[in-house]
C-alpha positions as MATLAB code, in Angstrom:
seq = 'XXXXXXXXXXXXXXXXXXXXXXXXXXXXXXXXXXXXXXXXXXXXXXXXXXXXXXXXXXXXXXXXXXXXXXXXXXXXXXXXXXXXXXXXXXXXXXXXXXXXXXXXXXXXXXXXXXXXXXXXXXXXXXXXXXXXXXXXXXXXXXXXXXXXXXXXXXXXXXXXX';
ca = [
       4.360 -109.355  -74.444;
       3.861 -113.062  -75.361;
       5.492 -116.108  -73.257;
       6.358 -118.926  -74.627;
       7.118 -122.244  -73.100;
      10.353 -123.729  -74.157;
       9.972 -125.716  -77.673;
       7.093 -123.223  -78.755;
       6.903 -121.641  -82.208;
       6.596 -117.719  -82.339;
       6.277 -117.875  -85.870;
       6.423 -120.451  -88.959;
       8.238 -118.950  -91.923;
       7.323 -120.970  -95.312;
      10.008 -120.145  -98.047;
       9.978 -121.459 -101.815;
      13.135 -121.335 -104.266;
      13.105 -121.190 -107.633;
      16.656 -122.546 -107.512;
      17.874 -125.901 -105.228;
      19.959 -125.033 -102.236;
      23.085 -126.651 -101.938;
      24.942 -127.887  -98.947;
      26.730 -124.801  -97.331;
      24.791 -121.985  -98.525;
      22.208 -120.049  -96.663;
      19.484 -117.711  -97.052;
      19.058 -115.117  -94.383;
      16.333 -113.731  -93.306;
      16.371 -109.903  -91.394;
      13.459 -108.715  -89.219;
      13.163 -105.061  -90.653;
      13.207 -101.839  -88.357;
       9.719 -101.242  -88.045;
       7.698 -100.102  -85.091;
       5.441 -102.712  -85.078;
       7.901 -105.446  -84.929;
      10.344 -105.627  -81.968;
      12.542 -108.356  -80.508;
      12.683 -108.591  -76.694;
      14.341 -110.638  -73.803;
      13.052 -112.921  -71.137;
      12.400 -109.486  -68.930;
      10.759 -108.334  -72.610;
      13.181 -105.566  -72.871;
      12.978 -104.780  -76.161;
      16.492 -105.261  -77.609;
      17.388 -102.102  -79.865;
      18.455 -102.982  -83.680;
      18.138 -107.035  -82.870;
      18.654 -109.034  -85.631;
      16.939 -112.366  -86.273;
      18.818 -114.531  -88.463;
      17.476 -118.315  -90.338;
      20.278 -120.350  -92.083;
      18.873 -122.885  -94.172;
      21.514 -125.521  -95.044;
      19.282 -128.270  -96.475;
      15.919 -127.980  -98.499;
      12.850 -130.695  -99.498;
      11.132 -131.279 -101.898;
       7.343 -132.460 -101.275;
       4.176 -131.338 -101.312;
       2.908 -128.194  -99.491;
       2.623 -128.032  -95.107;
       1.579 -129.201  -93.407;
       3.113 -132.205  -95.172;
       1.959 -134.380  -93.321;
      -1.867 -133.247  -92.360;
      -4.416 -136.008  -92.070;
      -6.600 -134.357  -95.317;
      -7.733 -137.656  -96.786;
      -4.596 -137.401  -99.087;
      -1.617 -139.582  -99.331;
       1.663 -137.062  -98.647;
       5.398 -137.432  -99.528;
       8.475 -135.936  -99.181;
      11.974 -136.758  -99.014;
      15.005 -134.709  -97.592;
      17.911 -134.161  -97.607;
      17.472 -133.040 -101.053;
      19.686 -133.289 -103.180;
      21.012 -136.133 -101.666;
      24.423 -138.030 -101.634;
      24.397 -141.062  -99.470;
      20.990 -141.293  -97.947;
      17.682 -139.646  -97.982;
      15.243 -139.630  -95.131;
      11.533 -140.502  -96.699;
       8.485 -138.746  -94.812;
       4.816 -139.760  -95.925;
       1.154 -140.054  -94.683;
      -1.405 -142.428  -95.856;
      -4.850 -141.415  -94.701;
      -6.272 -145.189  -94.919;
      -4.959 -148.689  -94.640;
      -3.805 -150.229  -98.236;
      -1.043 -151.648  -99.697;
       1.996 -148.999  -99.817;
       4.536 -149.307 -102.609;
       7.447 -146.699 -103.009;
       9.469 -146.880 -105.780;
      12.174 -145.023 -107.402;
      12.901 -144.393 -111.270;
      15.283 -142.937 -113.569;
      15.037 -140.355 -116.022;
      14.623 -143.296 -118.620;
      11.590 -144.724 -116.800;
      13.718 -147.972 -115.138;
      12.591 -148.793 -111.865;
      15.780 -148.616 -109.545;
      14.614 -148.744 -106.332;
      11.551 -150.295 -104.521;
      12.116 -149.310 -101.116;
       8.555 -149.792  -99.444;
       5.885 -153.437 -100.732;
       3.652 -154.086  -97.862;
      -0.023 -153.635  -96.281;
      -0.046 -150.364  -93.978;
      -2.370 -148.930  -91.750;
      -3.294 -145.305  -91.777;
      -0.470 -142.950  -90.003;
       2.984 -141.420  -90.809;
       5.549 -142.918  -91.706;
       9.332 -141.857  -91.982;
      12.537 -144.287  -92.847;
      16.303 -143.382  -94.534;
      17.146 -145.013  -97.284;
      20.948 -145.825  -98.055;
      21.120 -144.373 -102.147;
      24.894 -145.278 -102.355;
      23.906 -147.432 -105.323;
      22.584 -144.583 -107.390;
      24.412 -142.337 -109.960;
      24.316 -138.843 -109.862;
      20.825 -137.402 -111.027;
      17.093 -136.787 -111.048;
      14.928 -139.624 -110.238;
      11.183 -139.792 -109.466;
       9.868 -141.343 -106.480;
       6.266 -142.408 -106.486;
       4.356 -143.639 -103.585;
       1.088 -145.540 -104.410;
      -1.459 -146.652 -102.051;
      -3.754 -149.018 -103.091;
      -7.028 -149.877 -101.100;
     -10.452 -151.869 -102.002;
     -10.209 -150.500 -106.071;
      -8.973 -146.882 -105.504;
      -5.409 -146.236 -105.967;
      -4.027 -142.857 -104.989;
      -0.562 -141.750 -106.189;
       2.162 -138.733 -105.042;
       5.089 -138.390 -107.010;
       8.697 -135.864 -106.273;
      11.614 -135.419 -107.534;
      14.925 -136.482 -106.279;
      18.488 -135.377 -106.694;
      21.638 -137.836 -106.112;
      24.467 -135.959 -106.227;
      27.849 -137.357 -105.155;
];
């Protein structure tokens, strides 16, 4: 038997697509029959042909977890994504530098600069209302810049409306 205190994670289940998730679908995942895996109660009665069941309704794009880990290496990631009329940034810079986040077009055309200013090392996280974008993929790049090194992280974004 293992306790848990409330808010504890049993387990952390890392899934990748080859396909974007849209709003409304789901992927479930089944624990399998199989002795060594059981499901139990609070009194850790195991509870015969339990069922555990994720629904993912929303899915990132970013760079691998932990996204945010403190590994010397700037990190970014946006989500919801796709995206209709906001989308919540998430990075890490691992030293203090000037920050610039910008978003482009297919074409290359700068359409959004949401983040110019001197950081310090940390996370950071902040929405940004996209209302002014068309539908599409863009490219958001986060540079940090910081005495002659520059270090870059780049995803891809979806508006759709």
């Amino acid at each position: 038997p293992m306790v848990l205190a409330e808010g504890d994670a049993l387990f952390t289940l890392t899934l990748r697509t080859t396909t974007a998730l849209t709003n409304g679908e789901s992927i479930n995942f089944v624990m399998a029959n199989d002795p060594v895996i059981e499901l139990a109660d609070g009194n850790n009665e195991v509870i015969p042909a339990a069922v555990l069941t994720i629904n993912t309704i929303e899915s990132t794009v970013g760079i691998e977890q932990p996204m945010l880990a403190d590994d010397g290496n700037i990190g970014l990631m946006n989500y919801p994504n796709p995206f209709s009329s906001h989308t919540t940034f998430a990075y890490h810079i691992p030293v203090d530098g000037k920050v610039v986040l910008e978003v482009y077009d297919l074409l290359g055309r700068k359409v959004a600069e949401p983040v110019n200013e001197t950081q310090t090392a940390g996370d950071y996280t902040f929405t940004v209302d996209t209302g002014d974008l068309r539908p599409g993929v863009y490219t958001a790049t986060l540079r940090l810049t910081t005495q002659g090194a520059t270090m870059t992280r780049s995803v891809k974004i979806v508006s759709q409306k």
